[in-house]
BAGU-913224 format. One record per residue (C-alpha): x, y, z; residue number from 1. Coordinates in Angstrom, 3 decimals. Layout:
X X	Y Y	Z Z	n NUM
...
// end
This chain:
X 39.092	Y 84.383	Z 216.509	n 1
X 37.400	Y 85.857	Z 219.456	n 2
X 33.833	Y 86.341	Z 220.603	n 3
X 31.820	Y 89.349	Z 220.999	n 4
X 28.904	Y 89.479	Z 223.722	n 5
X 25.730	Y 90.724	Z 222.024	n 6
X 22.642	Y 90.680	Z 224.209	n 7
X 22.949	Y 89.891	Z 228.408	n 8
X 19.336	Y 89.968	Z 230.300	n 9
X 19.531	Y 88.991	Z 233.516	n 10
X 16.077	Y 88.380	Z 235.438	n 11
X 16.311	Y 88.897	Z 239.485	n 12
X 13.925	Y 87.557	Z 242.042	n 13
X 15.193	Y 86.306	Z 245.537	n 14
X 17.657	Y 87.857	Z 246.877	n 15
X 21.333	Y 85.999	Z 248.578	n 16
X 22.108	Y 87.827	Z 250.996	n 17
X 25.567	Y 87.757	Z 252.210	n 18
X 26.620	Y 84.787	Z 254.227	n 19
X 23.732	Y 82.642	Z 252.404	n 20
X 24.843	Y 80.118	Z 250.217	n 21
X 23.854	Y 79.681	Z 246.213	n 22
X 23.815	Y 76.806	Z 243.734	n 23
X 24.673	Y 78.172	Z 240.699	n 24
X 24.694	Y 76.310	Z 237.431	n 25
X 25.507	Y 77.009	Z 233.872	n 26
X 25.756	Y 75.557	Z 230.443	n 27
X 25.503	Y 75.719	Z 226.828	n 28
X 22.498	Y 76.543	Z 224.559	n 29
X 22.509	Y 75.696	Z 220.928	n 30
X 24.587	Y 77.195	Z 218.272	n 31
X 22.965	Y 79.381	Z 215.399	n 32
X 25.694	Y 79.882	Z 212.306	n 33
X 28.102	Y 82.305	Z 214.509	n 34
X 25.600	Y 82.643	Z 217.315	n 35
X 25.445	Y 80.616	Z 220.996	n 36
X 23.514	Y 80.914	Z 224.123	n 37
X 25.404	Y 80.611	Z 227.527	n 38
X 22.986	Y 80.232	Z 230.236	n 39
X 23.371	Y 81.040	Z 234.384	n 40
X 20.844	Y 79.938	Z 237.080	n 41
X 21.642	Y 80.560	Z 240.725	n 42
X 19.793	Y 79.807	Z 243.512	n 43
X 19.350	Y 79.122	Z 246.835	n 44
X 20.298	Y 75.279	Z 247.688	n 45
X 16.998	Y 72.951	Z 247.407	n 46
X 15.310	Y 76.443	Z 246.278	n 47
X 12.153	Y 75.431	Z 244.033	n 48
X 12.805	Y 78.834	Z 241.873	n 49
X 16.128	Y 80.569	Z 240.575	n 50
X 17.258	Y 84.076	Z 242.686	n 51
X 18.501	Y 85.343	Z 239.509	n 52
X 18.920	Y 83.284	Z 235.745	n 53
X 20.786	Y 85.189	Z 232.758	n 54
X 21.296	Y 84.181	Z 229.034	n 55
X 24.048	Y 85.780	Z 227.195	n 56
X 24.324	Y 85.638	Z 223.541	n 57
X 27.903	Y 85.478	Z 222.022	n 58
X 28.923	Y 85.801	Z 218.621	n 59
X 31.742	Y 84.218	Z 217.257	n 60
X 34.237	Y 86.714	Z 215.439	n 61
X 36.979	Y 85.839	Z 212.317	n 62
X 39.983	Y 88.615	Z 213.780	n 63
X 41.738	Y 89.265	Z 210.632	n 64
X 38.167	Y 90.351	Z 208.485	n 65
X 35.818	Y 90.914	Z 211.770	n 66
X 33.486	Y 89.533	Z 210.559	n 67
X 31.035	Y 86.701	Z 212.274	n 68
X 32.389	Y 83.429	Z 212.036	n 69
X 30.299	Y 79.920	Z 211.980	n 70
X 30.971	Y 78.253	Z 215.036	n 71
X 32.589	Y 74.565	Z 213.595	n 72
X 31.664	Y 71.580	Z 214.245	n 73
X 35.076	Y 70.621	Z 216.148	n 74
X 34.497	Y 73.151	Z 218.694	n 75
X 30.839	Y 72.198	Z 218.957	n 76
X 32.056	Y 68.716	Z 219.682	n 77
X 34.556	Y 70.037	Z 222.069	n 78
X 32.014	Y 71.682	Z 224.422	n 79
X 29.515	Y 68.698	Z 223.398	n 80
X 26.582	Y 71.669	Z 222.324	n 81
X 23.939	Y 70.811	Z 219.774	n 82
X 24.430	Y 72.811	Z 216.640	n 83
// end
């Protein structure tokens, strides 16, 4: 099994500049069949708005046929995402 990264957006709008500090936090969206969201916000600490926030959609792959793979419930539980 591996996964294969299908879409990546990234949205920028304050700069860190270097030497500046970030907060930067990221999680877990919901699993669709093969499908899952992983989300990144970073900003500036005690910033009100993110300097830049990205959602990347992964796809879970079966190696031996290549073809998408439902993500299970065990590894659902393991990274404790809805699904």
């Amino acid at each position: 099994m591996y996964k294969r990264q299908l879409k990546h957006p990234i949205e920028y709008r304050d700069p860190i500049l270097p030497g500046e500090s970030a907060d930067i936090r990221t999680w877990l969206g919901t699993a669709r069949g093969p499908r899952f969201d992983r989300h990144v916000d970073i900003r500036k600490p005690g910033a009100k708005r993110f300097s830049a926030q990205a959602t990347t959609q992964w796809c879970r792959i079966d190696r031996a046929s290549g073809r998408p793979l439902r993500i299970g419930r065990d590894v659902l539980d393991l990274f404790g995402v809805p699904g």
